[in-house]
C-alpha positions as CSV (number, residue, x, y, z in Angstrom):
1,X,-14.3,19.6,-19.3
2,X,-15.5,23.1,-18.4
3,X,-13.2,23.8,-15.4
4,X,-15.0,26.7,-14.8
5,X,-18.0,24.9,-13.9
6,X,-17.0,21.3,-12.8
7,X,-16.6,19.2,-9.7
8,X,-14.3,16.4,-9.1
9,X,-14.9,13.8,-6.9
10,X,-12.5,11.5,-5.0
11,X,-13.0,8.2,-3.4
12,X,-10.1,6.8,-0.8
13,X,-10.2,5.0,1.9
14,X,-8.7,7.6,4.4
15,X,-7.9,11.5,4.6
16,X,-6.5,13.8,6.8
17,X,-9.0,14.3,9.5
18,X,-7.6,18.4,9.3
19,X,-5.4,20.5,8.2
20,X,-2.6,19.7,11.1
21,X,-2.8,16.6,10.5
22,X,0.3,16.1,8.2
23,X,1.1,12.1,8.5
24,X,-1.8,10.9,6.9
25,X,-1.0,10.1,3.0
26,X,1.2,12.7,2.3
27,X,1.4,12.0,-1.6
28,X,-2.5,12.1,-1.7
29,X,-2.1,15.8,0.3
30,X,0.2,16.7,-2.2
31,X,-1.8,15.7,-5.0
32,X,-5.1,17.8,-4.0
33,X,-2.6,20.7,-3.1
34,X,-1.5,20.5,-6.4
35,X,-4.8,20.4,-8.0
36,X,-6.2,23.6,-6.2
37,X,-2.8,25.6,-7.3
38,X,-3.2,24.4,-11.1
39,X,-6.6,24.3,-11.4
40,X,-7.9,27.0,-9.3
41,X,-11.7,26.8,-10.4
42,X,-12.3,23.1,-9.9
43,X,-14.1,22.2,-7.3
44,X,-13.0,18.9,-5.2
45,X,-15.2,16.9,-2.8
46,X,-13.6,14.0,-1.2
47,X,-15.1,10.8,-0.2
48,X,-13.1,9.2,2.3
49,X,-14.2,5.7,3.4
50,X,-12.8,4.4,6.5
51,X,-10.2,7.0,8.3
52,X,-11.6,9.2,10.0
53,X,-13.4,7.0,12.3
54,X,-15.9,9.4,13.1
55,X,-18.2,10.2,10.4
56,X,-18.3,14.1,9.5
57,X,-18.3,16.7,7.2
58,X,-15.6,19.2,6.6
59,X,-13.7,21.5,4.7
60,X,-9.5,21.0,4.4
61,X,-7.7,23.4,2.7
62,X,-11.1,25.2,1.0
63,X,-11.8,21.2,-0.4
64,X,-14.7,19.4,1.1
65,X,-14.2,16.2,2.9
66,X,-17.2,13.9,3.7
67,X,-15.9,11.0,5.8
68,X,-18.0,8.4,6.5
69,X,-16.1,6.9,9.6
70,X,-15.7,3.2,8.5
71,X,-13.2,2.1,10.7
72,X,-12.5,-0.6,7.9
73,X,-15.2,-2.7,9.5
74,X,-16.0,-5.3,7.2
75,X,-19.1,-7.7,6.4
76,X,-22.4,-6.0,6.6
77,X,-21.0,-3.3,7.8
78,X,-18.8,-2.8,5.2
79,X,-22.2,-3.1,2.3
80,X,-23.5,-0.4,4.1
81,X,-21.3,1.9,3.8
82,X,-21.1,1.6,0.1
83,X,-24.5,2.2,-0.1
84,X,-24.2,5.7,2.1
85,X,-21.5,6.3,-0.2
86,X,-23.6,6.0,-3.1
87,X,-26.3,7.7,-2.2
88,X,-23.9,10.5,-1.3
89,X,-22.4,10.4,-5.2
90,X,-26.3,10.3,-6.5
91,X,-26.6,13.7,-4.3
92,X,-23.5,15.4,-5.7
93,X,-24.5,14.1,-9.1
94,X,-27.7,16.0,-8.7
95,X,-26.4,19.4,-8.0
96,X,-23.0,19.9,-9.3
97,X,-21.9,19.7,-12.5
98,X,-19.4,16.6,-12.5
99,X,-15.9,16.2,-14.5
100,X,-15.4,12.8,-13.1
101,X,-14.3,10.6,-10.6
102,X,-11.2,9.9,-9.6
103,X,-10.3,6.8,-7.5
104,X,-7.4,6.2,-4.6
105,X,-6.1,2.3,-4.8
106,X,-8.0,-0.7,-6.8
107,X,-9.9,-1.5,-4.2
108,X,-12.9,-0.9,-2.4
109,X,-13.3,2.8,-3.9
110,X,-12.6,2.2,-7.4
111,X,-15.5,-0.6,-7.3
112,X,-17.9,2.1,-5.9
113,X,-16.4,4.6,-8.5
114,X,-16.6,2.6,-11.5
115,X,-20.0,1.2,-11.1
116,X,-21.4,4.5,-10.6
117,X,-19.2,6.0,-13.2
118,X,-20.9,3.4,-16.0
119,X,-24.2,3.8,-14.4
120,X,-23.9,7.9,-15.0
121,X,-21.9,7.9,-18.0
122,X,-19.0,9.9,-15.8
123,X,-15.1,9.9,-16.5
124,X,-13.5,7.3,-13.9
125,X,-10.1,6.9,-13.7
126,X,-8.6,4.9,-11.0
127,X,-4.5,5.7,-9.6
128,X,-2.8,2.8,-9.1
129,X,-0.4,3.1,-6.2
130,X,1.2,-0.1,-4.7
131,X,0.0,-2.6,-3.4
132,X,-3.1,-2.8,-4.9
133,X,-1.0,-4.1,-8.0
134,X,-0.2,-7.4,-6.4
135,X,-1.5,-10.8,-7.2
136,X,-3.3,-10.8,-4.3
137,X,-6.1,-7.6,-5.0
138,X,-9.0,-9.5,-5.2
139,X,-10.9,-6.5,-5.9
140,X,-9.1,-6.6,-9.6
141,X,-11.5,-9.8,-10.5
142,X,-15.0,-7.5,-9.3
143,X,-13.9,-4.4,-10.9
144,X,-13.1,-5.4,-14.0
145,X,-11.3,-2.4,-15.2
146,X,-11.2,-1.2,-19.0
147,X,-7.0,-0.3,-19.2
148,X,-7.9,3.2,-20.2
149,X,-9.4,3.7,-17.0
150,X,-6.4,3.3,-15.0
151,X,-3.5,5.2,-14.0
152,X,0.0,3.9,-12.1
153,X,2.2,6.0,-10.3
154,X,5.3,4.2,-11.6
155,X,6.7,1.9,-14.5
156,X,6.9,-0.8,-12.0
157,X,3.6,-0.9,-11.1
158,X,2.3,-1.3,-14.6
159,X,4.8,-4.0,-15.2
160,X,3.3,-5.3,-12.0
161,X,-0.2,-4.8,-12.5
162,X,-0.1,-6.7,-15.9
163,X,2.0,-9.6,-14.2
164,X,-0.9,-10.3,-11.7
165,X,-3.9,-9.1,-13.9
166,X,-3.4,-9.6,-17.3
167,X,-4.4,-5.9,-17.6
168,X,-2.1,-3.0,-19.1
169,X,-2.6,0.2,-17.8
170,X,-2.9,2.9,-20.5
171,X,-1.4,5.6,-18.0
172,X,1.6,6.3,-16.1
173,X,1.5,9.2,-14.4
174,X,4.3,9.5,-11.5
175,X,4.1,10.4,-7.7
176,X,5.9,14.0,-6.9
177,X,6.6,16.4,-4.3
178,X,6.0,20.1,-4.0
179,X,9.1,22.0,-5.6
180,X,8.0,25.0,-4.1
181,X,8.4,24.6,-0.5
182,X,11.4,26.1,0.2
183,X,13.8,24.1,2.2
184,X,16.3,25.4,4.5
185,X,19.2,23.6,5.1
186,X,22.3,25.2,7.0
187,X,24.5,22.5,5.4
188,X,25.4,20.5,8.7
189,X,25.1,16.5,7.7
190,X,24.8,14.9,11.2
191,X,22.6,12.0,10.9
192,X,25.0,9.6,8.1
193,X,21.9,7.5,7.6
194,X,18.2,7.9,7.9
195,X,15.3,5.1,8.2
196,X,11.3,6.4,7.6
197,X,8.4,4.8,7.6
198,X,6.0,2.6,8.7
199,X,7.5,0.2,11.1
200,X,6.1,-2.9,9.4
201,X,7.9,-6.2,8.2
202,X,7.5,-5.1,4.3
203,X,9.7,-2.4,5.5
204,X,12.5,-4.8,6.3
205,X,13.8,-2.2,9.0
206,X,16.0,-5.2,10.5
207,X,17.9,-4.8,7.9
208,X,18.5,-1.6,8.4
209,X,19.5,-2.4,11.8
210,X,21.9,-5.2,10.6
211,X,23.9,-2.8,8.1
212,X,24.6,-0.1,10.6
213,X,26.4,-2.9,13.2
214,X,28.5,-3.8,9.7
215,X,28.5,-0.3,9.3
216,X,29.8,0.7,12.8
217,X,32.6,-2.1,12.3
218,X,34.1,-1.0,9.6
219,X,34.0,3.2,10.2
220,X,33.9,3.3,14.4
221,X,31.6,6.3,14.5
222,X,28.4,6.4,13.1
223,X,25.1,8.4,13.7
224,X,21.6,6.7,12.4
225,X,17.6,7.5,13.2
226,X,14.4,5.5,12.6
227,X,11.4,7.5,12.9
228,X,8.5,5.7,12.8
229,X,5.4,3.9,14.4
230,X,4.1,0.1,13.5
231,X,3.9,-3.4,15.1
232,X,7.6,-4.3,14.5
233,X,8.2,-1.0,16.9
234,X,9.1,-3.4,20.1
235,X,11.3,-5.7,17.7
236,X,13.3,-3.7,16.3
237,X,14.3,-2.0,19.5
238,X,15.2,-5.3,20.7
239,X,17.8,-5.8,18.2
240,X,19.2,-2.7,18.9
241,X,19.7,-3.6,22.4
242,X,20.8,-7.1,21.5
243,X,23.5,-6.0,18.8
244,X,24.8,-3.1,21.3
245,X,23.8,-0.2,19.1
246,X,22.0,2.0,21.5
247,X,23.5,5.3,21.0
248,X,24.3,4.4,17.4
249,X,20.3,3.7,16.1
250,X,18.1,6.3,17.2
251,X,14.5,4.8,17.0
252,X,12.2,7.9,17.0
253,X,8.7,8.2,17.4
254,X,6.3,8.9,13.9
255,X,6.9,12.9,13.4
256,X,5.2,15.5,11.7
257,X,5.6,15.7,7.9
258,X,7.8,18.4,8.4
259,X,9.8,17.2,11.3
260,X,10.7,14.1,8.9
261,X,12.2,16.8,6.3
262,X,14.0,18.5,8.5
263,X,15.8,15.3,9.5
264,X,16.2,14.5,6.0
265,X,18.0,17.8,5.4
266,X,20.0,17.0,8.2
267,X,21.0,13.5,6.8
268,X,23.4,12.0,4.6
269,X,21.7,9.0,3.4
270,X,18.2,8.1,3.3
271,X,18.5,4.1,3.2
272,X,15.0,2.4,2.3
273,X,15.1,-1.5,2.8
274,X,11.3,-2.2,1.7
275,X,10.8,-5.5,-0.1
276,X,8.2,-3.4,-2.1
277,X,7.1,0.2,-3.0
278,X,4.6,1.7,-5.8
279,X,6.4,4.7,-5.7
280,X,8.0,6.1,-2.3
281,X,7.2,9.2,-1.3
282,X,9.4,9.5,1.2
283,X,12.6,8.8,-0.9
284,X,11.0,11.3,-3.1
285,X,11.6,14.2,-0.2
286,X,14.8,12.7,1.0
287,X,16.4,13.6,-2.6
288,X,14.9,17.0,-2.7
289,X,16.3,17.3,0.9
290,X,19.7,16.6,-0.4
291,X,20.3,12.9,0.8
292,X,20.8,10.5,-1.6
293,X,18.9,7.7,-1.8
294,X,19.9,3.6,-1.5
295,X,16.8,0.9,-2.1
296,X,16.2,-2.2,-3.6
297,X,13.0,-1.4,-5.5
298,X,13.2,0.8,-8.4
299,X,10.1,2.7,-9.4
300,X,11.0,4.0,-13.1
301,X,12.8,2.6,-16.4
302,X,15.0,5.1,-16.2
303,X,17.5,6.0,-13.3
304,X,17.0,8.6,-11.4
305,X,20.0,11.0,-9.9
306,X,20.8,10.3,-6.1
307,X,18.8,7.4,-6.2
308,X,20.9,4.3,-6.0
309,X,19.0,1.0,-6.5
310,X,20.7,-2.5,-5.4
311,X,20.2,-6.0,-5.7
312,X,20.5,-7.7,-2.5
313,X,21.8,-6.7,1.3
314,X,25.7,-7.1,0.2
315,X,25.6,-5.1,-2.7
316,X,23.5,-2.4,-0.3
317,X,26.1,-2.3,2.3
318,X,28.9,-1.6,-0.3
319,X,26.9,1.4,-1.4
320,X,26.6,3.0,1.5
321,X,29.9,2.4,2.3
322,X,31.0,4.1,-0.5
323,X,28.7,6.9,0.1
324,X,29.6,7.2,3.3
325,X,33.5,7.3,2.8
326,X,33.3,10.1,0.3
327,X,34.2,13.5,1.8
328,X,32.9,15.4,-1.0
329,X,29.7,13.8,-1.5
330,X,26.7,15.9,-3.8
331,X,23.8,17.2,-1.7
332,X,22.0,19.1,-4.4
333,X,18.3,19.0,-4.2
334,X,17.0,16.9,-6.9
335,X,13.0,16.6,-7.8
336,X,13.0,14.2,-10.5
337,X,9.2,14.3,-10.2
338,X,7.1,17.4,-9.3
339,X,3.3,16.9,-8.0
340,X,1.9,20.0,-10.0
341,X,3.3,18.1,-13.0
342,X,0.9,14.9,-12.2
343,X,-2.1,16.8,-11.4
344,X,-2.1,18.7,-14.7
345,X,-1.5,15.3,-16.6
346,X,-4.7,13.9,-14.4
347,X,-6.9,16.7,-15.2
348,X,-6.5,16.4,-19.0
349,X,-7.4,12.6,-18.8
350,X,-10.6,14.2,-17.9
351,X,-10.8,16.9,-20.1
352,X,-10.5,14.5,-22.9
């Protein structure tokens, strides 16, 4: 790949509709961040499917952005905006000199991608990155994927991938934060634990709720925040009510990126009760924050420091108490996984 000369294109279903707008994949902001830093003369154009919902043209951080405002319509209306989609890729194809495409999820986009890929005789390479590994990706079966064209964000996923599938990926190549944002953290630790995320039942945030009131028995005081939007928004305030922890959960509205790391720095524990996760960005920026982290899932072979993985809800409340009742508990940053890292291993799949 001449760098010097090349364009790489993007397909996922949503982006950030501008540069404020700091909730919206975080991992996948990362990533093109990361790309522009190690790869300064690459150009990126991004293809974003269905968020935005109005269809424009833009630039975000000096990348370009054409959304095409799907509002993940489906049927006919879905068809038709593959085909704006392609015609778009035959247009770039015409007048830029392409490295090759790079796909977000096994879904929608990597069927656009691929097809067009073989058609052109372009690199694809699609990023597997959670729940597009499950049994249930009926997009697998229409895509028909060679291994070597795609990439998982963490052991588990390939292991999961080839459970559902019967595919092996050839490539592992990890989520990551940005190392070099410099945190500042004046070393007070008042929130003891710390819910994110989206406020959905695969997040399991009731039992989050749950291990606080066992939590609250057994230490008296105890300070803990969910910040987050979703459906399961009105439910889980009801239990808080019911089970007389007002005062002791704080359920917080979705924040900006950064407001979330500056509660993380602020927090002992960042406890993450999902029944699944690819690889979790936001446990990711809890560690380099200093929390440690306590989840079921675990995302690599090999352990990683801080992060403290459990079998089942009794096992997870011992942790934490433990954690909880040690004075002199570690809050090094740790960044097991940096993003700059994953985008140079990405751009020499296509350099090859």
């Amino acid at each position: 790949m001449d760098s010097n000369a090349s364009t790489l294109i993007i397909l996922t279903p949503g982006f950030p509709e501008n540069e404020s707008d700091s909730t919206c994949l975080p991992a996948q902001q990362a990533f093109v961040r990361s790309i522009n830093a190690t790869h300064p003369a690459t150009k990126i154009i991004i293809l974003s499917f269905q968020y935005p919902f109005l269809k424009s043209e833009y630039l975000w951080h000096g990348n370009q952005v054409i959304a095409f405002g799907g509002k993940n319509r489906g049927n006919i209306s879905r068809l038709l905006l593959w085909g704006k989609v392609w015609q778009t890729l035959n247009k770039i194809y015409k007048s830029h000199q392409i490295a090759g495409i790079l796909s977000f999820w096994c879904g929608e986009c990597a069927l656009v991608a691929s097809r067009f890929a073989r058609k052109k005789n372009l690199a694809h390479y699609c990023w597997i990155l959670g729940q597009d590994a499950r049994k249930n990706n009926h997009y697998v079966n229409r895509i028909k994927p060679h291994a070597t064209e795609l990439i998982v964000m963490s052991d588990f996923l390939q292991k999961e991938f080839f459970k559902n599938h019967s595919i092996y990926p050839a490539h592992t190549i990890t989520n990551g934060i940005n190392a070099r944002v410099s945190l500042k953290n004046n070393g007070i630790r008042d929130i003891d634990v710390l819910g994110a995320g989206s406020l959905i039942q695969l997040k399991q945030f009731d039992i989050f709720i749950g291990l606080i009131q066992k939590l609250k028995y057994e230490l008296g005081e105890i300070r803990s925040v969910i910040c987050g939007n979703g459906p399961e928004q009105g439910l889980l305030q009801t239990l808080i009510e019911e089970q007389r922890l007002t005062g002791t959960v704080t359920l917080l509205p979705e924040q900006r990126h950064m407001d979330v790391i500056k509660l993380m720095e602020r927090s002992r524990i960042l406890l993450h009760p999902s029944s699944y996760e690819g690889f979790s960005t936001v446990c990711l920026e809890a560690l380099y924050a200093g929390a440690h982290v306590i989840s079921f899932c675990k995302p690599m072979n090999n352990g990683i420091n801080h992060w403290h993985v459990v079998k089942n809800k009794d096992e997870m409340f011992r942790k934490l108490l433990m954690l909880l009742k040690d004075p002199a508990l570690d809050h090094r940053p740790q960044c097991p996984y940096n993003m700059h890292d994953s985008a140079k291993q990405i751009m020499h799949l296509f350099s090859q």
